[in-house]
N, C-alpha and C positions, 0 to 999 in steps of 0.2 A: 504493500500500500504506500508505504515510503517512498519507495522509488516510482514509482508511477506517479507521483505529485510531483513529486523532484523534475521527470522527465518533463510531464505538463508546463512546469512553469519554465523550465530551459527551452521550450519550444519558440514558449513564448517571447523569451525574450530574445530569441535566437541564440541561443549556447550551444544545441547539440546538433551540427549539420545535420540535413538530410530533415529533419521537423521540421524545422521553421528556416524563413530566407530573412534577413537583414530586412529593414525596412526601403524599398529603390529610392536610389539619390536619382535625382532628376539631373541626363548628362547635360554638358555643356554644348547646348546646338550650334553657337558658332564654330566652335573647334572640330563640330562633327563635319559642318561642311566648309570648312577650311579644308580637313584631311581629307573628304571626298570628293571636293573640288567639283564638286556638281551642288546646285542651289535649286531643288525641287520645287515646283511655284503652281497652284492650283489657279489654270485659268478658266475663263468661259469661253464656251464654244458656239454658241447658238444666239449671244445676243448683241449684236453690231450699234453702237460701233466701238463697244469694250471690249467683245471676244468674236469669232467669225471664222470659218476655214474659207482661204482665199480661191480663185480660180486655179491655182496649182495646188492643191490639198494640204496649205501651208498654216499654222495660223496666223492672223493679224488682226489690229486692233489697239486700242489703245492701252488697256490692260497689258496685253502680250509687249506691248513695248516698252513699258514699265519695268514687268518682268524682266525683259533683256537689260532695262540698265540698274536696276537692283544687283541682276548677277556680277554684272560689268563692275559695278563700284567693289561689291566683295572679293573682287579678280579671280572667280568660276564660272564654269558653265552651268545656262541655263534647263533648267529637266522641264516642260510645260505637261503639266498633267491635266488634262479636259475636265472639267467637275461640272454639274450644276448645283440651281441655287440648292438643292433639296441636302446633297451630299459634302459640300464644299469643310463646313466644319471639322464634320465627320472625318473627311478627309485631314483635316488636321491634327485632331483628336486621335486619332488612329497613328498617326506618323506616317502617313503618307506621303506628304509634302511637309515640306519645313514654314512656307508662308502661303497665303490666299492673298492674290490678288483678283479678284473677279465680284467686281462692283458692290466690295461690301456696306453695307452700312451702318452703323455704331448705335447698338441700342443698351438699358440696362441688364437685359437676359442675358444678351452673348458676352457682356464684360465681364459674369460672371466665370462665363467658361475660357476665354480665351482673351489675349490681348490686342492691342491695335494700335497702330503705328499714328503720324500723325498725318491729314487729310493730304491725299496724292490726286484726286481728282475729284469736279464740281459735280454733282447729282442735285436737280431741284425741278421743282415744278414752279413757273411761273406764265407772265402772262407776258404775248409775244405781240408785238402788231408791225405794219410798215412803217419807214423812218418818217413819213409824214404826220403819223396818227400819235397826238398830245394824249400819253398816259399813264401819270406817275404812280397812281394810287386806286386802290379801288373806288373809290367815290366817283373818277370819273370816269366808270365805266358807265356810268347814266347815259342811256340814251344810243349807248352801240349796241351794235350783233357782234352775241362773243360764243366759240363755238369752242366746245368739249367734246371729249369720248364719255359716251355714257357707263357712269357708276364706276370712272376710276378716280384715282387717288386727287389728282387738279378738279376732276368734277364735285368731290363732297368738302375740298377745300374754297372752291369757288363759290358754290349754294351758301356757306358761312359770309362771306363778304361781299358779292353782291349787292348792289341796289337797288331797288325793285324795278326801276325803269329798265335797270340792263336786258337786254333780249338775249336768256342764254338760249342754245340753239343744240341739242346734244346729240353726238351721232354715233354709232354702234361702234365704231372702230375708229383707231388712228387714221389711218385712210381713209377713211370720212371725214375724218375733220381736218386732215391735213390740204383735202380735194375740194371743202368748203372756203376755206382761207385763199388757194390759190385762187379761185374762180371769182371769188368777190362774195360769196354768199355771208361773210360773215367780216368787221371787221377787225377783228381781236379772238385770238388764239387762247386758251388757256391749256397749258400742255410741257411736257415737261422740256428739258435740254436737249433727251438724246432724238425726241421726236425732232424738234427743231434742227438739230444737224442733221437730220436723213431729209429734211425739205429743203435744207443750205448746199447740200452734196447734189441734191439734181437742177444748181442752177438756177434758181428760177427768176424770172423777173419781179416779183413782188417777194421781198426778201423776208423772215422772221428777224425782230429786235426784240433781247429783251426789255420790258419794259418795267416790271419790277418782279419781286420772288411771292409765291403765295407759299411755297413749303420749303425748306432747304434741307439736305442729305445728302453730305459729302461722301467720297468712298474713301475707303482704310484699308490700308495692309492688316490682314489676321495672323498673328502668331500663337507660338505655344505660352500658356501662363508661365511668370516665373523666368524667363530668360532676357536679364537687361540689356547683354552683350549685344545679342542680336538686332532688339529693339534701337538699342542706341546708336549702332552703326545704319539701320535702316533708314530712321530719323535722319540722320546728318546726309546720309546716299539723296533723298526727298530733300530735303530743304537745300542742299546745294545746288539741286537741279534746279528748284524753283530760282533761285538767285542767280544762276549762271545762262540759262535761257531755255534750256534744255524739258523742261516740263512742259514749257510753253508752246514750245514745239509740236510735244505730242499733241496739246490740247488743239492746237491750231490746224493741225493734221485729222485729228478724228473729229473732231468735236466743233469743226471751222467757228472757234469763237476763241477770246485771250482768257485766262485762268480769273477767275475774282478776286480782287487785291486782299480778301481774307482769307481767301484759302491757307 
């Protein structure tokens, strides 16, 4: 009986191999991928103009080019792992990838689990019109046609502020209401940035500006809890870019607009 308590409690505190394991130290993920010289990076694949497989089955996007200069500044190469939104954590939580970059966004749930860099690209819903059309605020939306996708995220933020004069105008898809702005049937947009760079991308003669923000939701690099090394070189990799011109770039490339002076 003696010994069997004895053993119990060595198990527990890990005394007797083979019973119990040490409590796991959490390693050090810079030095993992220092030594492996590959920088694993969870992107997206399906949603342009952050993630995308190009006409040569490549990826690109503005994500994916983040990721290559994330790797660049740690002096590795890039692993791009395809995740979506469902998996992406998961994917990190597991060790699959060392970072997420694929449009995430910072709420209080996932701080819980994982950590996040600081903002690498603009995510927001606001309100768009042409450079002639005076509109700083919602108030003076009175009196325009302003057109939504019906029951998303810019539509139940726009119902909130509103005027009552305003004519909202709501249509079943992006495409609908991207195809109502062009043609004149509305004159103010409520919709988010990446909508508005895929109507900036085909050119068009009646251009989207923004005009002000109705929601803001920046994106973040996700890491693993608990590792500052990484985070701190992440950080300095981002803000150098943003300082040297380099983010801006991208932004201007995928997102045909210049970064916001808060980001």
């Amino acid at each position: 009986m003696i010994r069997r308590r004895f053993l119990a409690l060595a198990a527990i505190v890990g005394l007797v191999p083979g019973l119990a394991s040490p409590l796991p130290v959490r390693a050090d993920a810079l030095s993992d991928i220092t030594a492996r010289k590959t920088l694993r990076i969870a992107v997206p694949q399906d949603f342009p103009p952050f993630g995308s497989v190009g006409s040569d089955m490549t990826p690109q996007g503005y994500d994916i080019d983040v990721a290559n200069l994330i790797a660049k500044g740690l002096g590795v190469k890039a692993e791009l792992v395809p995740v979506t939104s469902a998996n992406r954590i998961a994917y990190l939580q597991t060790n699959k990838v060392d970072l997420v970059i694929s449009s995430l966004g910072k709420n209080p749930d996932r701080e819980k689990v994982i950590d996040f860099s600081v903002a690498y690209a603009p995510f927001f819903n606001g309100i768009f019109a042409p450079a002639g059309v005076a509109v700083t605020k919602a108030e003076e939306l009175a009196g325009k046609s302003v057109g939504v996708t019906r029951g998303s995220v810019e539509d139940l933020e726009l119902t909130k502020i509103a005027p009552e004069s305003a004519a909202i105008k709501r249509y079943e898809d992006n495409n609908g209401t991207i195809s109502a702005f062009l043609s004149g049937q509305v004159n103010v947009v409520a919709t988010g940035n990446v909508v508005a760079a895929a109507i900036l991308a085909r050119n068009p003669p009646k251009r989207p500006e923004l005009k002000f923000l109705i929601k803001n939701s920046p994106c973040y690099i996700g890491l693993l809890k608990d590792q500052p090394a990484v985070l701190t070189k992440v950080n300095a990799i981002i803000e150098g870019a943003k300082k040297e011109g380099s983010l801006e770039a991208i932004s201007q490339k995928w997102l045909k607009t210049s970064l916001p002076a808060d980001l």
